[in-house]
DRENDO-1510 file (C-alpha; in Angstrom, 1 decimal, always signed):
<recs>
REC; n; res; u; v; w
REC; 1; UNK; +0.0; +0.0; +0.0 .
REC; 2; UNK; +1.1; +3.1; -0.9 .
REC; 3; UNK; +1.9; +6.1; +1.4 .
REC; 4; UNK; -0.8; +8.1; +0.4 .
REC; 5; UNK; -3.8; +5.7; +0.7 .
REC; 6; UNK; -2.5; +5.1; +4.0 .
REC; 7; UNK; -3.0; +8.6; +4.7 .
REC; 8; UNK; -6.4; +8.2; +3.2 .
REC; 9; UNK; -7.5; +5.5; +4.9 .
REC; 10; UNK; -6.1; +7.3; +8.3 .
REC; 11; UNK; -8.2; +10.4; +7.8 .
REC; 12; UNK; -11.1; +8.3; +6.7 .
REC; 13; UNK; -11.1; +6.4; +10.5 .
REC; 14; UNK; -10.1; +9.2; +12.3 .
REC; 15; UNK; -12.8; +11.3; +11.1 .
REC; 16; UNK; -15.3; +8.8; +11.6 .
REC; 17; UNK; -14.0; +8.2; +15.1 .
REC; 18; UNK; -14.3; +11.6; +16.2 .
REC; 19; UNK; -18.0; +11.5; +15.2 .
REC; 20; UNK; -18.3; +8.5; +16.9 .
REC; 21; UNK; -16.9; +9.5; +20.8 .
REC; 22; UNK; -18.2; +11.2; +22.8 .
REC; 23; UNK; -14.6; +12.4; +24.3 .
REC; 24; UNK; -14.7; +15.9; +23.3 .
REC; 25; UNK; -10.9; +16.0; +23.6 .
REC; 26; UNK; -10.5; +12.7; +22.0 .
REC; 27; UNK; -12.5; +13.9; +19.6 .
REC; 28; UNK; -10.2; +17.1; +19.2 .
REC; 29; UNK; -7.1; +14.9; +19.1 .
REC; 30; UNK; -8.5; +12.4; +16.3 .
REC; 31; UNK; -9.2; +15.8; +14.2 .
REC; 32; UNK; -5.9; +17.0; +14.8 .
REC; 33; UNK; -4.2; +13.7; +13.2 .
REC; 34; UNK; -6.9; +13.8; +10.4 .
REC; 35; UNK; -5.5; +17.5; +9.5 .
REC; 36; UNK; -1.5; +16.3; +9.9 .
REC; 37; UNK; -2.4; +13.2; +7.3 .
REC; 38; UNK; -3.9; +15.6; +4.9 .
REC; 39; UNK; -1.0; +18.0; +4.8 .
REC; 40; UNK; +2.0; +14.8; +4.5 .
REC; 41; UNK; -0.8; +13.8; +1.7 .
REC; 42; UNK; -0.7; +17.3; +0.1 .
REC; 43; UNK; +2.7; +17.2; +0.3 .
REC; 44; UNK; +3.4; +13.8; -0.8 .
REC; 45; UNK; +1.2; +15.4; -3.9 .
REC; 46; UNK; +3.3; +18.3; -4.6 .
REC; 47; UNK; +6.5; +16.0; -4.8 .
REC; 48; UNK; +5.0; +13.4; -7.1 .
REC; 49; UNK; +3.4; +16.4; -9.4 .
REC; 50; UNK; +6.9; +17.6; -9.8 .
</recs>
């Protein structure tokens, strides 16, 4: 599996966690990994676009 669709499949759980508990700073903390997998994914784009 690549890098990236890990990434993917990271945000895609963590998101769904954070929905899902009722931890408010769980919650917080799941959102804050989803955001640091999307920027390594942008910039796991920007390298393989150049």
């Amino acid at each position: 599996m690549a890098r990236i669709d890990y990434l993917r499949e990271q945000v895609a759980r963590a998101e769904r966690l954070a929905k899902a508990i009722l931890d408010r700073q769980t919650a917080e903390r799941l959102q804050a990994f989803a955001a640091e997998c999307r920027t390594e994914m942008q910039g796991l784009s920007l390298k393989t676009a150049a």
